[in-house]
C-alpha positions, -999 to 999 in steps of 0.1 A, spaced: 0 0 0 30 23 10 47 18 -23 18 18 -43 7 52 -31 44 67 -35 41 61 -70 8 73 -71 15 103 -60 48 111 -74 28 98 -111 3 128 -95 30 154 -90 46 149 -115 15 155 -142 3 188 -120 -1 211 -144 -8 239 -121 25 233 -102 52 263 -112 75 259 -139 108 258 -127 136 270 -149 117 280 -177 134 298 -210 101 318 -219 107 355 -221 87 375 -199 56 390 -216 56 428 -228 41 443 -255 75 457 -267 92 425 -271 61 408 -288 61 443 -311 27 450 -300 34 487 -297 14 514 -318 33 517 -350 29 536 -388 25 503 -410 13 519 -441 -8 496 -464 3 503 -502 -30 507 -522 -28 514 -560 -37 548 -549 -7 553 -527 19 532 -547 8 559 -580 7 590 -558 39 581 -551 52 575 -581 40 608 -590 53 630 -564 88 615 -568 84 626 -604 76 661 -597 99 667 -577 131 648 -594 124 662 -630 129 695 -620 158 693 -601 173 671 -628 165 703 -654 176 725 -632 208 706 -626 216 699 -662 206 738 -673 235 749 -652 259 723 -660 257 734 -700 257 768 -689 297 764 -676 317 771 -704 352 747 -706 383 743 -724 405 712 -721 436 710 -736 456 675 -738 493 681 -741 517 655 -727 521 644 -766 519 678 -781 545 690 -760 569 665 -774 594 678 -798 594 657 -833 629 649 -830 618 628 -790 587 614 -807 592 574 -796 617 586 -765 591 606 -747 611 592 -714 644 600 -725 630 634 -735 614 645 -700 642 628 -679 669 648 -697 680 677 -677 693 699 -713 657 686 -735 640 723 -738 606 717 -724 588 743 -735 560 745 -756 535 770 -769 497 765 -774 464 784 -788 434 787 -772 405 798 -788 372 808 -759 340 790 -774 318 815 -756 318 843 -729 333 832 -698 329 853 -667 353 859 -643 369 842 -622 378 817 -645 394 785 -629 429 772 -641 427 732 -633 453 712 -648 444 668 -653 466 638 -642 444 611 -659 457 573 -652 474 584 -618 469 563 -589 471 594 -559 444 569 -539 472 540 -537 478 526 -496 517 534 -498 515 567 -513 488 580 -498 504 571 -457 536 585 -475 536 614 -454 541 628 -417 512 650 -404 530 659 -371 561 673 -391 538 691 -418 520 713 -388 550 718 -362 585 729 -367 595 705 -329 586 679 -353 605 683 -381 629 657 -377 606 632 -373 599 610 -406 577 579 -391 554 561 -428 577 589 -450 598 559 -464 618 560 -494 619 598 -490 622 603 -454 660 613 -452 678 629 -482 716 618 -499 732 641 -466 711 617 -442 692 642 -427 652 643 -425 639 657 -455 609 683 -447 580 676 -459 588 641 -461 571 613 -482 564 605 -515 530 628 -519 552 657 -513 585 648 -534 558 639 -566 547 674 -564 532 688 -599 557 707 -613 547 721 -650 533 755 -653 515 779 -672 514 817 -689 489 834 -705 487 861 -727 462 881 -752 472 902 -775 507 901 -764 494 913 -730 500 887 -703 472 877 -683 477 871 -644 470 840 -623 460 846 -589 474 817 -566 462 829 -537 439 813 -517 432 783 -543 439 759 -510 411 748 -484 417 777 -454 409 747 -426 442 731 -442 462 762 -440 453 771 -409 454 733 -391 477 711 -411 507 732 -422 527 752 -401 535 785 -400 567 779 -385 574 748 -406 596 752 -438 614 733 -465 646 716 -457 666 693 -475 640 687 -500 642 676 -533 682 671 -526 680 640 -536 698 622 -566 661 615 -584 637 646 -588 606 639 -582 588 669 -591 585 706 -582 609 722 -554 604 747 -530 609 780 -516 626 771 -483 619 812 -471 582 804 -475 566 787 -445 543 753 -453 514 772 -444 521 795 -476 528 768 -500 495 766 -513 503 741 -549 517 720 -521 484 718 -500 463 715 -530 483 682 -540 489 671 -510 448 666 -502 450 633 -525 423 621 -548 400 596 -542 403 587 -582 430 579 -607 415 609 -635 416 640 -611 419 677 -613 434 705 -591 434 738 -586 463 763 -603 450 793 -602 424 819 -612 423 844 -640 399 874 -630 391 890 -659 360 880 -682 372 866 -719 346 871 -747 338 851 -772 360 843 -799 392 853 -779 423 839 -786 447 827 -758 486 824 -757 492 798 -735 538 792 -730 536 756 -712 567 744 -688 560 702 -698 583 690 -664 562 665 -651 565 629 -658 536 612 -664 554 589 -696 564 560 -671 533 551 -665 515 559 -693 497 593 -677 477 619 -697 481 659 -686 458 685 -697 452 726 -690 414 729 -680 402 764 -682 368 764 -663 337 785 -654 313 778 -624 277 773 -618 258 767 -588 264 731 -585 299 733 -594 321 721 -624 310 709 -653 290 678 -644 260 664 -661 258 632 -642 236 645 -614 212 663 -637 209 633 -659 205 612 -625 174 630 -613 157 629 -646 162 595 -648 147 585 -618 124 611 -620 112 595 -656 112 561 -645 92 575 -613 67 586 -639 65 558 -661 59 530 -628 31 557 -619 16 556 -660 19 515 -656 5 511 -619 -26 532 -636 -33 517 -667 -31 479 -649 -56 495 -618 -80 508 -644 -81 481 -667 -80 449 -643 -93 464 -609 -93 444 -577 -109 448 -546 -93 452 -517 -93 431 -482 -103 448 -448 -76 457 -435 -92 454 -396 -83 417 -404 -45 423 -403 -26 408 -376 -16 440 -362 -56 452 -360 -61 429 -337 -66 431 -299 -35 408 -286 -46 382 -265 -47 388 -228 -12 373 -209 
């Protein structure tokens, strides 16, 4: 009897459903972890989806116009001349011809202005196929040394051009810095030479916070291989501006950057003088270079891509909007009450 009754009641406790669940993984109930919280959960009807549609396309063809308008209004000049600039007598030895230290490197060009272009009118030149965004070259340089003079000795990542022939630390350091652009440009009308104003064609936040005032050139370019332009070493860093511009790198291998400004209007029809100083080797690595003389708009440069963007989503957005119509009007369905949508629901009570 004592046995049998053991098992019956462990058999009893054992199938208790009301006893308490010990060590149970169930999360405690709340209406924010079952997402039962009052929430915007939009239900796309044909009308919605098409009003959509259609306001996107308002308001992307527009812009796109607007964008486009202004980016055929900048008039531009581009002149390739890495070939041109080659004497007949170098054509095949283009290396040989910009590595020789006697070769006469100038060259003369015309320009002729396609339309009006208002001042200021931007002087960009164009490395095309040159890789500025590369891991090595771009850490090739020592911020600490650029911004203070307590620092100029130190060359930490400025390897191969952290020390000259003389072993002492070259300032700047680094391979952005000894690569520096070094061709240049004159312009004249008429005889008359037009002036290029250098100043301020740098960011101000990198004058004033990366290069120092009381930081400048030493030991640079001293070095058996030239690597590009050298500098003045009476003129602080923070003064240097073709430095700064080339030192802020580009993200892509076709790039342009800033030379200077010319602030006088030239009407249509002008002709421009332009006496070019081809230094810069690009014929190593198979490089293009070209003079960019440039207007502005409100968005910028010369750019069609985002105006074309915009009307091409803008388009499309009107065309889904044309389709969604058509198919609503011509095979119609009804729609389901949406009170019975899981989220209409009352929850249960826990």
């Amino acid at each position: 009897m004592s046995a049998s009754g053991a098992t019956s009641s462990g058999s009893n406790g054992a199938a208790d459903p009301s006893g308490p669940r010990r060590n149970s993984k169930r999360p405690k109930y709340s209406r924010f972890t079952q997402q039962e919280l009052p929430a915007c959960k939009p239900i796309l009807t044909p009308g919605w989806v098409i009003t959509a549609f259609t306001f996107i396309g308002v308001i992307f063809i527009p812009i796109g116009v607007a964008s486009l308008f202004a980016s055929r209004g900048v008039v531009e000049i581009v002149y390739q001349y890495e070939t041109a600039c080659v004497p007949r007598n170098w054509t095949g030895n283009e290396l040989s011809f910009i590595q020789n230290g006697n070769a006469d490197k100038t060259c003369t060009a015309t320009l002729t202005v396609p339309s009006k272009m208002k001042a200021p009118v931007y002087v960009y030149y164009q490395l095309d196929n040159f890789y500025q965004n590369h891991r090595r070259y771009v850490k090739s340089r020592n911020d600490k040394q650029l911004m203070s003079k307590k620092y100029e000795n130190t060359t930490t990542n400025c390897d191969p051009e952290a020390k000259g022939s003389n072993g002492l630390p070259i300032v700047p350091c680094g391979l952005i810095a000894w690569s520096l652009f070094n061709d240049t440009y004159g312009f004249s009308i008429n005889s008359k030479a037009l002036e290029v104003n250098k100043k301020d064609i740098s960011w101000k936040s990198d004058r004033d916070h990366k290069f120092g005032k009381d930081v400048y050139p030493k030991n640079f370019q001293n070095g058996g291989l030239i690597g590009g332009a050298k500098l003045n070493e009476s003129i602080p860093l923070s003064e240097q501006e073709d430095l700064i511009v080339w030192m802020r790198t580009a993200a892509l291998p076709t790039f342009r950057k800033l030379y200077g400004r010319i602030n006088v209007d030239l009407n249509e029809s002008t002709t421009i003088d332009v006496v070019i100083q081809n230094n810069y080797n690009t014929y190593s690595f198979g490089g293009k270079k070209k003079l960019v003389l440039s207007t502005t708009s409100w968005l910028g440069g010369k750019n069609d891509f985002l105006g074309v963007a915009y009307l091409t989503v803008g388009g499309l957005s009107f065309f889904l909007a044309l389709v969604f119509l058509v198919v609503y009007l011509v095979h119609p369905r009804s729609l389901g009450d949406p009170n019975y949508l899981s989220w209409n629901r009352t929850p249960a009570s826990h």
